[in-house]
mmCIF file of the N, C-alpha and C atoms, coordinates in Angstrom:
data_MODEL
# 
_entry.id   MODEL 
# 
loop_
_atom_site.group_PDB 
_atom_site.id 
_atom_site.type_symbol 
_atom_site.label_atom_id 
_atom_site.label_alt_id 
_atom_site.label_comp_id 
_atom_site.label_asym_id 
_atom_site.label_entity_id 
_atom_site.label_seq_id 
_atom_site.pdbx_PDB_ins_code 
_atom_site.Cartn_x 
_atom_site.Cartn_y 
_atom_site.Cartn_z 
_atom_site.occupancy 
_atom_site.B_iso_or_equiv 
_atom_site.pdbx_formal_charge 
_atom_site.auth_seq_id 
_atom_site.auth_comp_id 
_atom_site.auth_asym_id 
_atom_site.auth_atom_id 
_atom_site.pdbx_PDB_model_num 
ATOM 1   N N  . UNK A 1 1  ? 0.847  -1.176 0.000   1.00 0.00 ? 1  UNK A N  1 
ATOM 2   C CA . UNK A 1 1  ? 0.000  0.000  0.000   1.00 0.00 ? 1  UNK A CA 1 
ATOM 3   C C  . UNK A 1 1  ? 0.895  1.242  0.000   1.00 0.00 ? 1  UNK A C  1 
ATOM 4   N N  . UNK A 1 2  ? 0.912  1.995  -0.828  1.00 0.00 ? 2  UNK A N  1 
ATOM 5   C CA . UNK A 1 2  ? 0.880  3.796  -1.122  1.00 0.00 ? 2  UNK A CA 1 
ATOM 6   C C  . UNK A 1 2  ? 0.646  3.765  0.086   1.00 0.00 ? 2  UNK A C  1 
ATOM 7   N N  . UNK A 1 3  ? 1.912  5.444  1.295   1.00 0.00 ? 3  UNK A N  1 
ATOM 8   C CA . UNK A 1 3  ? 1.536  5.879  1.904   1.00 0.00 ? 3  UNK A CA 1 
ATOM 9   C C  . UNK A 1 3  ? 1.355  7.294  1.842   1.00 0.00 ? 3  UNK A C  1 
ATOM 10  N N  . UNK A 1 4  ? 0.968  7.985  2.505   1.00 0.00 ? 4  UNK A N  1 
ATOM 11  C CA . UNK A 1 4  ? 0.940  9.603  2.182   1.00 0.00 ? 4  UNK A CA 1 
ATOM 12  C C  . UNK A 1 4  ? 2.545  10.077 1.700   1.00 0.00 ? 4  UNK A C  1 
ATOM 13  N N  . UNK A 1 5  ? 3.279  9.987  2.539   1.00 0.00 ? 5  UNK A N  1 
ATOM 14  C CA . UNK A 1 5  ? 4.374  10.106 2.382   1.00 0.00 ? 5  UNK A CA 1 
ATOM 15  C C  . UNK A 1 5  ? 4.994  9.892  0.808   1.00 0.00 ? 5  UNK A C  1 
ATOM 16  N N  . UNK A 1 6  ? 4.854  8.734  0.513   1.00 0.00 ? 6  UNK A N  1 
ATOM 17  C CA . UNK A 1 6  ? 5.452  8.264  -0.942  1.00 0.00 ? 6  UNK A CA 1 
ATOM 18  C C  . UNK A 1 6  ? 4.583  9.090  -2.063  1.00 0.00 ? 6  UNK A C  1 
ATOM 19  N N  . UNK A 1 7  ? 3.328  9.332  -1.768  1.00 0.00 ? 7  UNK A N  1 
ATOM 20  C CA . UNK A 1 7  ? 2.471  9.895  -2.493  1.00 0.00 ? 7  UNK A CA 1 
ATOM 21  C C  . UNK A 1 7  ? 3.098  11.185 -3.000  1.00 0.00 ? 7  UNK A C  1 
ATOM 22  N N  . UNK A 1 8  ? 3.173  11.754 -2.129  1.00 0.00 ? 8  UNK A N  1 
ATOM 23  C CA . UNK A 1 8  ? 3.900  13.557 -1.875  1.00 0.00 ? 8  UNK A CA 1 
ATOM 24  C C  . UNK A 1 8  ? 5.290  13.577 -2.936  1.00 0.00 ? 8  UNK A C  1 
ATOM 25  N N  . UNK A 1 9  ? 6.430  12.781 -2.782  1.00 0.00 ? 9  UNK A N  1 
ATOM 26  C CA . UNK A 1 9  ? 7.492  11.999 -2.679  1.00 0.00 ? 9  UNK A CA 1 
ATOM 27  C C  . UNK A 1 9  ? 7.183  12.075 -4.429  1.00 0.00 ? 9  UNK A C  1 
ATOM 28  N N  . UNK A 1 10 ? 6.518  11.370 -4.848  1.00 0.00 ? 10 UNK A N  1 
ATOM 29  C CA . UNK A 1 10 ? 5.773  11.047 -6.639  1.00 0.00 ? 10 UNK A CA 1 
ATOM 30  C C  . UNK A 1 10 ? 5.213  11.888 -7.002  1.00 0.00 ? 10 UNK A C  1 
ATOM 31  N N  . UNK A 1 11 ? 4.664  13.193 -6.299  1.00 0.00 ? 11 UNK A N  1 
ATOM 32  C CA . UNK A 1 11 ? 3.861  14.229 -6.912  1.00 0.00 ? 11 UNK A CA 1 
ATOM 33  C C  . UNK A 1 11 ? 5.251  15.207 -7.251  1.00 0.00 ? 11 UNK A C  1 
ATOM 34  N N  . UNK A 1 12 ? 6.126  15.578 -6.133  1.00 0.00 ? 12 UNK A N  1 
ATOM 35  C CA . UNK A 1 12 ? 7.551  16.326 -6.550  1.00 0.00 ? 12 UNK A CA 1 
ATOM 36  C C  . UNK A 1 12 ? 8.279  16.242 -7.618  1.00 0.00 ? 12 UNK A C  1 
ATOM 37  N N  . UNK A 1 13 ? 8.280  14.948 -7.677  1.00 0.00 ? 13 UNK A N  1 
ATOM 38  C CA . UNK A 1 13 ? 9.378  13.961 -8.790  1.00 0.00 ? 13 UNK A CA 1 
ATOM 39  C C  . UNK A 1 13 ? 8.293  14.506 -9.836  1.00 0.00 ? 13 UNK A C  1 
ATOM 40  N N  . UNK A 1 14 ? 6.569  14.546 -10.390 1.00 0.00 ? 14 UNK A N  1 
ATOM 41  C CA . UNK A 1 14 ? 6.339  14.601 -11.136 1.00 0.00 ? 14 UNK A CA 1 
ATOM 42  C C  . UNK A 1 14 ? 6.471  16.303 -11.044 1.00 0.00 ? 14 UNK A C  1 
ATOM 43  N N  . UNK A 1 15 ? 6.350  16.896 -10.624 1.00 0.00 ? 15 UNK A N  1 
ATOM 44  C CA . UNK A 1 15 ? 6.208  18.600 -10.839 1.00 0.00 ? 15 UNK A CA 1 
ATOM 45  C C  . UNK A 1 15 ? 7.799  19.310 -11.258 1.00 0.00 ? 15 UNK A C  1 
ATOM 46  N N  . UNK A 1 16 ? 8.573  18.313 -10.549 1.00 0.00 ? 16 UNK A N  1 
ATOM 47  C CA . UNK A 1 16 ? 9.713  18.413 -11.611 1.00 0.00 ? 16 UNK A CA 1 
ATOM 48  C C  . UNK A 1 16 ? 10.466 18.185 -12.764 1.00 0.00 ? 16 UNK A C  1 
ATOM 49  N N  . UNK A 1 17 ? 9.636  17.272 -13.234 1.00 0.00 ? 17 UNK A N  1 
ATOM 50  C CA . UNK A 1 17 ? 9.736  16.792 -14.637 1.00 0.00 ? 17 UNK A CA 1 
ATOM 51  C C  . UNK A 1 17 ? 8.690  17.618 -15.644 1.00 0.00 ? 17 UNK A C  1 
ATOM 52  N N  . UNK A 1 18 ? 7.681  18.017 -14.595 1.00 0.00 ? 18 UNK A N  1 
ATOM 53  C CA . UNK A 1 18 ? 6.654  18.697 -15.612 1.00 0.00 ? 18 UNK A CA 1 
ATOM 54  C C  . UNK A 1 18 ? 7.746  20.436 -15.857 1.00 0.00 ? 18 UNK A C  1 
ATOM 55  N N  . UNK A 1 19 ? 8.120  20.990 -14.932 1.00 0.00 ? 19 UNK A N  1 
ATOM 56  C CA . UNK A 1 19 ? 9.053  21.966 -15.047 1.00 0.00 ? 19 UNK A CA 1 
ATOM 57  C C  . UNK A 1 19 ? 10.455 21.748 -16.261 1.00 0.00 ? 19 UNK A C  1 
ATOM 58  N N  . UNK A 1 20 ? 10.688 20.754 -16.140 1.00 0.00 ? 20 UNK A N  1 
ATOM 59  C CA . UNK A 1 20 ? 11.692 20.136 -17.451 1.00 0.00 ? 20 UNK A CA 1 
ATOM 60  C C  . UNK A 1 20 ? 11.092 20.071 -18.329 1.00 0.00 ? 20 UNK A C  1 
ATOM 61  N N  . UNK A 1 21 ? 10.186 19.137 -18.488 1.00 0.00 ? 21 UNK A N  1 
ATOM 62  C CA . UNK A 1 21 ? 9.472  19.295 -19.864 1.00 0.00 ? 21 UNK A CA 1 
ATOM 63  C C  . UNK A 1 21 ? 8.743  21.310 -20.381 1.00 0.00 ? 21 UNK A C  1 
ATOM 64  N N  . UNK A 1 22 ? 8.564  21.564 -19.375 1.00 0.00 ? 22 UNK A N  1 
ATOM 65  C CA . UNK A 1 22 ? 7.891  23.433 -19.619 1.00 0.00 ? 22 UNK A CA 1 
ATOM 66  C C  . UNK A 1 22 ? 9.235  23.695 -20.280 1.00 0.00 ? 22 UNK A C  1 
ATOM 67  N N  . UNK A 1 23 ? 10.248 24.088 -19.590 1.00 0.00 ? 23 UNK A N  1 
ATOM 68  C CA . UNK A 1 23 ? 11.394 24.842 -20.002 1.00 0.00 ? 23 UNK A CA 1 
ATOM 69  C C  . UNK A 1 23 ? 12.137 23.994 -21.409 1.00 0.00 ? 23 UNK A C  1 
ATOM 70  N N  . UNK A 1 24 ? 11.980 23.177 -21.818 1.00 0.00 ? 24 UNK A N  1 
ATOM 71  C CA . UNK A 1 24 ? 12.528 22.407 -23.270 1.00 0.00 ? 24 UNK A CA 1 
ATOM 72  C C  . UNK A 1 24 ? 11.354 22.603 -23.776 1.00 0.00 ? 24 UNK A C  1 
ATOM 73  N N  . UNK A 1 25 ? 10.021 22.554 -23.958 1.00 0.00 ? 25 UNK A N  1 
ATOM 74  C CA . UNK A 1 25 ? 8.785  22.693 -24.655 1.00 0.00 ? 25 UNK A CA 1 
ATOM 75  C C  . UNK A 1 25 ? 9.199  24.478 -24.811 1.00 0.00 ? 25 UNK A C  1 
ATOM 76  N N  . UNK A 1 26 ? 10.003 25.321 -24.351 1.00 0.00 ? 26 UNK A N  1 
ATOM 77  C CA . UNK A 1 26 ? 9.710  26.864 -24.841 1.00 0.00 ? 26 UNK A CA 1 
ATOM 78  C C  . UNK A 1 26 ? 11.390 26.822 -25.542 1.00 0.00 ? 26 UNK A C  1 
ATOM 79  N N  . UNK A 1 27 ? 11.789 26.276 -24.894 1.00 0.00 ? 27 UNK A N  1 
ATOM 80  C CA . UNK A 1 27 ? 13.412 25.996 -25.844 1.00 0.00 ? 27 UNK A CA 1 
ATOM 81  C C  . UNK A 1 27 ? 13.133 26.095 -27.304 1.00 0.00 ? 27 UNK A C  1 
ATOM 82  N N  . UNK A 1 28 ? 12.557 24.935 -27.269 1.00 0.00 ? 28 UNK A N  1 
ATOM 83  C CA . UNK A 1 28 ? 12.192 24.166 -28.983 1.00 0.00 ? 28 UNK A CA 1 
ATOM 84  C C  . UNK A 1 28 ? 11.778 25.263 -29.549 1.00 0.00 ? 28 UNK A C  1 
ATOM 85  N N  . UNK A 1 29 ? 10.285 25.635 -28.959 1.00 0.00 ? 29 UNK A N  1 
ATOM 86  C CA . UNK A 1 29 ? 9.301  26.966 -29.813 1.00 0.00 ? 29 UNK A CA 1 
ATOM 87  C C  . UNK A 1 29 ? 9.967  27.625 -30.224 1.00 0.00 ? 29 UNK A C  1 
ATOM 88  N N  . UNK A 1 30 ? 10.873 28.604 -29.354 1.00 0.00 ? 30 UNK A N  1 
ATOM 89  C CA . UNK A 1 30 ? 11.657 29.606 -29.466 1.00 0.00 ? 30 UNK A CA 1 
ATOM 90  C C  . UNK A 1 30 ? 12.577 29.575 -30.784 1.00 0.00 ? 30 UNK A C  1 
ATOM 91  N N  . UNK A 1 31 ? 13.432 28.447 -30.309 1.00 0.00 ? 31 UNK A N  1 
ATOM 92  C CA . UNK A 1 31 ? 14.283 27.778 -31.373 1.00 0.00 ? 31 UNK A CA 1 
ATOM 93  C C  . UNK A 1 31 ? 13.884 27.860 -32.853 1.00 0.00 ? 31 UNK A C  1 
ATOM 94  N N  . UNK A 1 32 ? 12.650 27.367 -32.827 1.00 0.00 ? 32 UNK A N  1 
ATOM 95  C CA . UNK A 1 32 ? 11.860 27.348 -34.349 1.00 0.00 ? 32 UNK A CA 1 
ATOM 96  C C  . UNK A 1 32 ? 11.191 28.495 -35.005 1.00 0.00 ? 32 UNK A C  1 
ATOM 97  N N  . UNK A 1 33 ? 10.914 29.388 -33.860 1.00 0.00 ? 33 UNK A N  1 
ATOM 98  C CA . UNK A 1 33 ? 10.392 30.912 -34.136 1.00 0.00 ? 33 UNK A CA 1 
ATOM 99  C C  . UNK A 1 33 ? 11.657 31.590 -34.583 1.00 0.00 ? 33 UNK A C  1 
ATOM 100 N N  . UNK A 1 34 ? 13.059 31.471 -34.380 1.00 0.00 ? 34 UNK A N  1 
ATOM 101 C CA . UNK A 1 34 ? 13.982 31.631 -34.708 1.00 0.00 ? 34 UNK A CA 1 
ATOM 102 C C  . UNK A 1 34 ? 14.654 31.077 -35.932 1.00 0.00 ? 34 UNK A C  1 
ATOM 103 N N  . UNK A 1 35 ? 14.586 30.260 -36.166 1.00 0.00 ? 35 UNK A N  1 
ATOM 104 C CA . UNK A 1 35 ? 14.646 29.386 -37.464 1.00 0.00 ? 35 UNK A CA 1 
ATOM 105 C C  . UNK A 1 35 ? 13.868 30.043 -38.529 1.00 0.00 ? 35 UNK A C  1 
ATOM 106 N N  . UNK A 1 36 ? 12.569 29.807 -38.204 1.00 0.00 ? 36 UNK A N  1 
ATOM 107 C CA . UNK A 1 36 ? 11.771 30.664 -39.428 1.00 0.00 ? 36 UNK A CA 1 
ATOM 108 C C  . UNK A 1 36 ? 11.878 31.878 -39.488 1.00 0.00 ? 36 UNK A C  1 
ATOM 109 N N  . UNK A 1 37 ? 12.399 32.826 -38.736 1.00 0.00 ? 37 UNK A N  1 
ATOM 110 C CA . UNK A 1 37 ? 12.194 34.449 -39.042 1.00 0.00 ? 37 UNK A CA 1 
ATOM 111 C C  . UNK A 1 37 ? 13.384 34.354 -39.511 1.00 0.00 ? 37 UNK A C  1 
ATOM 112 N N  . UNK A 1 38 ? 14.627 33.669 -39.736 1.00 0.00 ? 38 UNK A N  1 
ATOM 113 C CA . UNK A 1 38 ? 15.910 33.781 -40.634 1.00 0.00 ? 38 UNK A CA 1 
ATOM 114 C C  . UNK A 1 38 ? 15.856 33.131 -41.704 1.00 0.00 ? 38 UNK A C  1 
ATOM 115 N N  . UNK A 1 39 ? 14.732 32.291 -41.829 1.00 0.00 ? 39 UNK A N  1 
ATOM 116 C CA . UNK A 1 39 ? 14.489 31.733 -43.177 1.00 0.00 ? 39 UNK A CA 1 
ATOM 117 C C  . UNK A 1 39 ? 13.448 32.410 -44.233 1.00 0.00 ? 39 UNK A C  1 
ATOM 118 N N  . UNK A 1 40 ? 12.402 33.331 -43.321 1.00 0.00 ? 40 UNK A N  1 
ATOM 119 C CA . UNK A 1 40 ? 12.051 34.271 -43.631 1.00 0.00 ? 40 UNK A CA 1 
ATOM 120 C C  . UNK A 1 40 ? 12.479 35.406 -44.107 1.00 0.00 ? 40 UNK A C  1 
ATOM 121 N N  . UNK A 1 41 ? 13.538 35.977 -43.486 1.00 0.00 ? 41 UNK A N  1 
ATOM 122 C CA . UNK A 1 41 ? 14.448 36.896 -43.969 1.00 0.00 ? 41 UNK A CA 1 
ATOM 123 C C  . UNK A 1 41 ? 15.587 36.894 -44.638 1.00 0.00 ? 41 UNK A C  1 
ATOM 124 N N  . UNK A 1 42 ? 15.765 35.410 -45.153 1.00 0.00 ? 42 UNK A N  1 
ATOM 125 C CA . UNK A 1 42 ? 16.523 35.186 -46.076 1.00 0.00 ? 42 UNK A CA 1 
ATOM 126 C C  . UNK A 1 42 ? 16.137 35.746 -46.889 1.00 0.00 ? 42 UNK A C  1 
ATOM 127 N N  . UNK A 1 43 ? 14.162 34.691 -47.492 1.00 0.00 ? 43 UNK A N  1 
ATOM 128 C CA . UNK A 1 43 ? 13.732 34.550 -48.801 1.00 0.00 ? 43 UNK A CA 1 
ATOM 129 C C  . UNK A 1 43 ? 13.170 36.457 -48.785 1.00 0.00 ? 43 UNK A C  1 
ATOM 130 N N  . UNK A 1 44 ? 12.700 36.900 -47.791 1.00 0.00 ? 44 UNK A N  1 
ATOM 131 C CA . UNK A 1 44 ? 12.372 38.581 -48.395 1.00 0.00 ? 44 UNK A CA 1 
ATOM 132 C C  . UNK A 1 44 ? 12.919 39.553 -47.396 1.00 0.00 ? 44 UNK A C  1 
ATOM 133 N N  . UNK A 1 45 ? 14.197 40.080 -47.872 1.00 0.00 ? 45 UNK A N  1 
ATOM 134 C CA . UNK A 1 45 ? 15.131 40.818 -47.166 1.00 0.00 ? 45 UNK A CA 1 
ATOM 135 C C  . UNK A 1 45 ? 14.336 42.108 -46.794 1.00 0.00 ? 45 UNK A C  1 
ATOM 136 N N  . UNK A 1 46 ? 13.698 42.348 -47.490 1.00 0.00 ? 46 UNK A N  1 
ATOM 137 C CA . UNK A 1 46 ? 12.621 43.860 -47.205 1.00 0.00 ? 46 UNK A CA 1 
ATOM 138 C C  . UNK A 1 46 ? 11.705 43.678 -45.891 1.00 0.00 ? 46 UNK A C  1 
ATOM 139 N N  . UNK A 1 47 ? 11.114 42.521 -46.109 1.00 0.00 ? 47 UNK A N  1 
ATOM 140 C CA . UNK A 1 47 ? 10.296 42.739 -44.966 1.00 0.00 ? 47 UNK A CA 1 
ATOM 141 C C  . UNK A 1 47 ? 10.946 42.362 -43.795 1.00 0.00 ? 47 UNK A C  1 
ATOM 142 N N  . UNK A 1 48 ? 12.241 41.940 -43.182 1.00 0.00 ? 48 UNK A N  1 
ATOM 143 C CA . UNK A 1 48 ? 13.309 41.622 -42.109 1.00 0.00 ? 48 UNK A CA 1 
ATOM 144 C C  . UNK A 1 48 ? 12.698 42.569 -41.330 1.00 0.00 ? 48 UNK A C  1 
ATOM 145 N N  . UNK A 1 49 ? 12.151 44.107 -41.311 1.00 0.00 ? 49 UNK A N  1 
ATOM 146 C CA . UNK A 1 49 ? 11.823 44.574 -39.827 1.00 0.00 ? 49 UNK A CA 1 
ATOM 147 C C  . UNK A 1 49 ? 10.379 44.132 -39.404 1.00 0.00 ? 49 UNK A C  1 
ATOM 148 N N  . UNK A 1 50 ? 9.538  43.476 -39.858 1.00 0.00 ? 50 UNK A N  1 
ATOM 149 C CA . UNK A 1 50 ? 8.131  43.050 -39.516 1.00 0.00 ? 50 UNK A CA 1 
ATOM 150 C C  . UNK A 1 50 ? 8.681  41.909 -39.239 1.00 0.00 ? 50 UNK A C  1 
ATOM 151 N N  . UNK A 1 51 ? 9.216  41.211 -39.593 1.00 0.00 ? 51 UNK A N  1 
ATOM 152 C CA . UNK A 1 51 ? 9.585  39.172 -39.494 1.00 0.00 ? 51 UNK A CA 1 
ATOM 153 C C  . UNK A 1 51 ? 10.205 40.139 -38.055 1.00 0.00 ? 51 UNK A C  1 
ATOM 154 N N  . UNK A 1 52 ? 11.093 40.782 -37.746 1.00 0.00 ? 52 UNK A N  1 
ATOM 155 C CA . UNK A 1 52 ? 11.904 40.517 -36.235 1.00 0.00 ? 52 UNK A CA 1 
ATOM 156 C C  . UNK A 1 52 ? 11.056 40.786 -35.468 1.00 0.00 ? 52 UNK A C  1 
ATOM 157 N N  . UNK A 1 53 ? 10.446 42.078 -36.021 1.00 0.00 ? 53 UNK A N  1 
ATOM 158 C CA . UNK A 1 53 ? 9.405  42.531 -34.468 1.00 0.00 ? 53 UNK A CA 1 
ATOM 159 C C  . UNK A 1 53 ? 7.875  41.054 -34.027 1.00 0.00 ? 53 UNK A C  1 
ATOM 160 N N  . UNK A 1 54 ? 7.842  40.871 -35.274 1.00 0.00 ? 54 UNK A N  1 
ATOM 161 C CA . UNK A 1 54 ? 6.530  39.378 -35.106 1.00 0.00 ? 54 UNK A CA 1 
ATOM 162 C C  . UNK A 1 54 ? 7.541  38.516 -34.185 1.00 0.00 ? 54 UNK A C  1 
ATOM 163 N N  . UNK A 1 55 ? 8.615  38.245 -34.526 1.00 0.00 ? 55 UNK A N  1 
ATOM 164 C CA . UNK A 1 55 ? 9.305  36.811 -33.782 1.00 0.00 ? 55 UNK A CA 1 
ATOM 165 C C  . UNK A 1 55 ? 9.888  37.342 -32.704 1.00 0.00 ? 55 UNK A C  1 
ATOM 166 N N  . UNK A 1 56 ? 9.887  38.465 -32.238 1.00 0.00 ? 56 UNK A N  1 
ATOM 167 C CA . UNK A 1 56 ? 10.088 39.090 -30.867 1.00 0.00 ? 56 UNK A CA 1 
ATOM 168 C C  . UNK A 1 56 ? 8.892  38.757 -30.006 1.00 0.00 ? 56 UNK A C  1 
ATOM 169 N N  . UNK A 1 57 ? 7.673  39.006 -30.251 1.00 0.00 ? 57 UNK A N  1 
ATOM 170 C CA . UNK A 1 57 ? 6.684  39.016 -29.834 1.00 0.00 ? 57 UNK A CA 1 
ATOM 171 C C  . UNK A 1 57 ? 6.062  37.557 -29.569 1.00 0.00 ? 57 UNK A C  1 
ATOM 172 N N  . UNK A 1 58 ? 6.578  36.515 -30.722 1.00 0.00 ? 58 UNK A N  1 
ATOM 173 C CA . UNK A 1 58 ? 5.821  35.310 -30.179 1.00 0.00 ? 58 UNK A CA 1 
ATOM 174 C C  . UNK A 1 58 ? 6.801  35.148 -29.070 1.00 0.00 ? 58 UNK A C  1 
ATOM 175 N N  . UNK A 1 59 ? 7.807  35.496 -29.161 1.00 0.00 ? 59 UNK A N  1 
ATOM 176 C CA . UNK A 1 59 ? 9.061  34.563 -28.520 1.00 0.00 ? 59 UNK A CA 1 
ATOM 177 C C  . UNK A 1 59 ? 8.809  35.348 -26.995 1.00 0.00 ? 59 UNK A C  1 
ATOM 178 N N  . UNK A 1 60 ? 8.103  36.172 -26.412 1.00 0.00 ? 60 UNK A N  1 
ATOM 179 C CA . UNK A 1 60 ? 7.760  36.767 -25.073 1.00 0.00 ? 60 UNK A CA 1 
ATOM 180 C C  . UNK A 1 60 ? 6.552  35.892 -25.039 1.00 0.00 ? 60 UNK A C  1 
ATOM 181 N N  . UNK A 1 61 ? 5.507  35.584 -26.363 1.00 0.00 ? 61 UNK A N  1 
ATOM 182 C CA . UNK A 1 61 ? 4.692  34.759 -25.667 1.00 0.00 ? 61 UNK A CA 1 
ATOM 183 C C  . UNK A 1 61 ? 4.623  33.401 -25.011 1.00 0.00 ? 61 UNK A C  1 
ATOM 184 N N  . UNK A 1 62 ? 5.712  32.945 -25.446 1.00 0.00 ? 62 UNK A N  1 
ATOM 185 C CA . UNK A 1 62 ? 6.411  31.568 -25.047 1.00 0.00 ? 62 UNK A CA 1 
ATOM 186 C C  . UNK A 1 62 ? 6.742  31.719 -24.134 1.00 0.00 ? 62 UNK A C  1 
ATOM 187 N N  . UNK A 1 63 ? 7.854  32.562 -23.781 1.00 0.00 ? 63 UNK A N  1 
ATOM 188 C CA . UNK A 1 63 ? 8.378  32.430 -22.898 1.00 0.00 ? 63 UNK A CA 1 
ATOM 189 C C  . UNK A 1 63 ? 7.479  32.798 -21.221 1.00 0.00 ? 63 UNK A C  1 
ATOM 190 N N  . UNK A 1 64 ? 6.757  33.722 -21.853 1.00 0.00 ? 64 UNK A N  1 
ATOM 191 C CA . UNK A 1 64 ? 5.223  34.002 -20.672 1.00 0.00 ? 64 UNK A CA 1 
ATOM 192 C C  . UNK A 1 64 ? 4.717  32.710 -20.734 1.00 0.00 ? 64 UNK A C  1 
ATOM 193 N N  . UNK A 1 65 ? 4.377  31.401 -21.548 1.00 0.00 ? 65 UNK A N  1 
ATOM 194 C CA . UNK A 1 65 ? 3.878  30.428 -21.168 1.00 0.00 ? 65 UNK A CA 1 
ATOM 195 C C  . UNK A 1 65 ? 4.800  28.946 -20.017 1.00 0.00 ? 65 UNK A C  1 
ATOM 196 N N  . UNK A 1 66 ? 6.021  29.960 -20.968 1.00 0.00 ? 66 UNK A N  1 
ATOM 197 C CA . UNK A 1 66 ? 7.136  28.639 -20.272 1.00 0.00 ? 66 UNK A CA 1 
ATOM 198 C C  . UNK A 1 66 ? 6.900  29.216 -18.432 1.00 0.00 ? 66 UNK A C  1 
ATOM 199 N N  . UNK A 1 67 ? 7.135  30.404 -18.459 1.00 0.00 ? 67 UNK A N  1 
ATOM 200 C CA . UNK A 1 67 ? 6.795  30.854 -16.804 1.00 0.00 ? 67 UNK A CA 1 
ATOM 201 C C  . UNK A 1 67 ? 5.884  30.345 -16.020 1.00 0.00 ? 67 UNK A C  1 
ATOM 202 N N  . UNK A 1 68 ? 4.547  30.955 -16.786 1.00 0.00 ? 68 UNK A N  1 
ATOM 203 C CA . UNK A 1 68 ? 3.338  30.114 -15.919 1.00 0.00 ? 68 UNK A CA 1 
ATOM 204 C C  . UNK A 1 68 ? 3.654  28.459 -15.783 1.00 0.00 ? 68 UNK A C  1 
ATOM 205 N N  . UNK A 1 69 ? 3.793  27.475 -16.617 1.00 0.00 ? 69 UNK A N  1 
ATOM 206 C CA . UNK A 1 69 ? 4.093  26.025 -16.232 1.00 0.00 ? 69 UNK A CA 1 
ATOM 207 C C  . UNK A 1 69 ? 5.131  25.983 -15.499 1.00 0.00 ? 69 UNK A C  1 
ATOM 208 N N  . UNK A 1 70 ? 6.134  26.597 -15.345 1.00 0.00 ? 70 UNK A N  1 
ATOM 209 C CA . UNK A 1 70 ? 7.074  26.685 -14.310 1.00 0.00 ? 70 UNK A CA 1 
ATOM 210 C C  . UNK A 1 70 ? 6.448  27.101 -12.894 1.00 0.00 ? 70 UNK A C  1 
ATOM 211 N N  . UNK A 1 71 ? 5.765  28.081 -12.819 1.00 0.00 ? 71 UNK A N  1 
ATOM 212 C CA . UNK A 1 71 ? 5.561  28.836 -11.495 1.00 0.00 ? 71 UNK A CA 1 
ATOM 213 C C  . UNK A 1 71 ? 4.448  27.555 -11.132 1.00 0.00 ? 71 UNK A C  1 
ATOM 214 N N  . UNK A 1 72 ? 3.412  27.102 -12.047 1.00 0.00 ? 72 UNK A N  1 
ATOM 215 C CA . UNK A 1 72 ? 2.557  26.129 -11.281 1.00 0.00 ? 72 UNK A CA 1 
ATOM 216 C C  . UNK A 1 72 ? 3.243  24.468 -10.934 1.00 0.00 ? 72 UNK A C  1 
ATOM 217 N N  . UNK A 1 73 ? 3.866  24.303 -11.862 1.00 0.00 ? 73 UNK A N  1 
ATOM 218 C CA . UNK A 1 73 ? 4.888  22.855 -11.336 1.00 0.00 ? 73 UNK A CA 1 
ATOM 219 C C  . UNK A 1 73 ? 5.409  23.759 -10.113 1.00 0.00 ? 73 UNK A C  1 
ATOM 220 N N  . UNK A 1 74 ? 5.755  24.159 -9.537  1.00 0.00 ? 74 UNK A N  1 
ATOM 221 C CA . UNK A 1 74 ? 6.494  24.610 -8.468  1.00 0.00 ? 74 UNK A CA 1 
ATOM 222 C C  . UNK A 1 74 ? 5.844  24.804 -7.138  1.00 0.00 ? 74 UNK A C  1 
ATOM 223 N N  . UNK A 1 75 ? 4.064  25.419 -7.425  1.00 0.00 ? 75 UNK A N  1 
ATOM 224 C CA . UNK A 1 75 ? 3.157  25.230 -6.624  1.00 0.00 ? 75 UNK A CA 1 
ATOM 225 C C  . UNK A 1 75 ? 2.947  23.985 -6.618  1.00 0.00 ? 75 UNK A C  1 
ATOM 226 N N  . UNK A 1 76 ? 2.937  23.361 -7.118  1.00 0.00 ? 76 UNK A N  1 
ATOM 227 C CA . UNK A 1 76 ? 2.315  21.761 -7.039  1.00 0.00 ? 76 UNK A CA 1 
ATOM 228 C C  . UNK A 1 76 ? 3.396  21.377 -6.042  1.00 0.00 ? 76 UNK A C  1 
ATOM 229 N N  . UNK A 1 77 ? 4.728  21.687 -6.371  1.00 0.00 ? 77 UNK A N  1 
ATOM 230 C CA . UNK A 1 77 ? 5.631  20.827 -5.527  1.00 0.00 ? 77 UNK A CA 1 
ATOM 231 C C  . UNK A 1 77 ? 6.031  21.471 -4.238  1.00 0.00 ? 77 UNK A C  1 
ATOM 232 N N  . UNK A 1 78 ? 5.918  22.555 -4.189  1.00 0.00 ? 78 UNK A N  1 
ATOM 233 C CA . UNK A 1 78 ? 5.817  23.200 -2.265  1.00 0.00 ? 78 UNK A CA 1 
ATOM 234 C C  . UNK A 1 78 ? 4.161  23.456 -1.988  1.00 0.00 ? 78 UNK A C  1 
ATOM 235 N N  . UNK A 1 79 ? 3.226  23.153 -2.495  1.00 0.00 ? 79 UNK A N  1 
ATOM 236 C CA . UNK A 1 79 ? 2.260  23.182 -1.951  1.00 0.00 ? 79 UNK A CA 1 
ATOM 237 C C  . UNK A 1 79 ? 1.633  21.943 -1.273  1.00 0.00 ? 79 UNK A C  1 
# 
């Protein structure tokens, strides 16, 4: 039998993996929002100041998402 203890013990272990997986899940995004706005601005050199300011902007929205799954894996695991 599961005791409280071990329970707690398996919820940590998971809120820290869910925090690993958050922070590589905004890695990647980022990564690829980056990828395409230089592949973007390869193929149309003119529009390079709309492609940076768009891939500035997703790339805060990511990273605002990578936060929140961080800050709540973290409640999960001291709460």
């Amino acid at each position: 039998m599961i005791e409280a203890d071990q329970v707690m013990e398996i919820g940590k272990m998971g809120a820290g993996i869910g925090a690993g997986i958050g922070a590589v899940g905004a890695g990647l995004g980022i990564g690829r929002i980056g990828a395409a706005a230089n592949e973007g601005i390869a193929r149309q050199p003119e529009a390079a100041g709309e492609i940076r300011g768009n891939s500035i902007i997703l790339a805060a929205l990511i990273e605002g998402v990578s936060l929140f799954a961080v800050v709540v894996t973290l409640l999960i695991a001291l709460g």
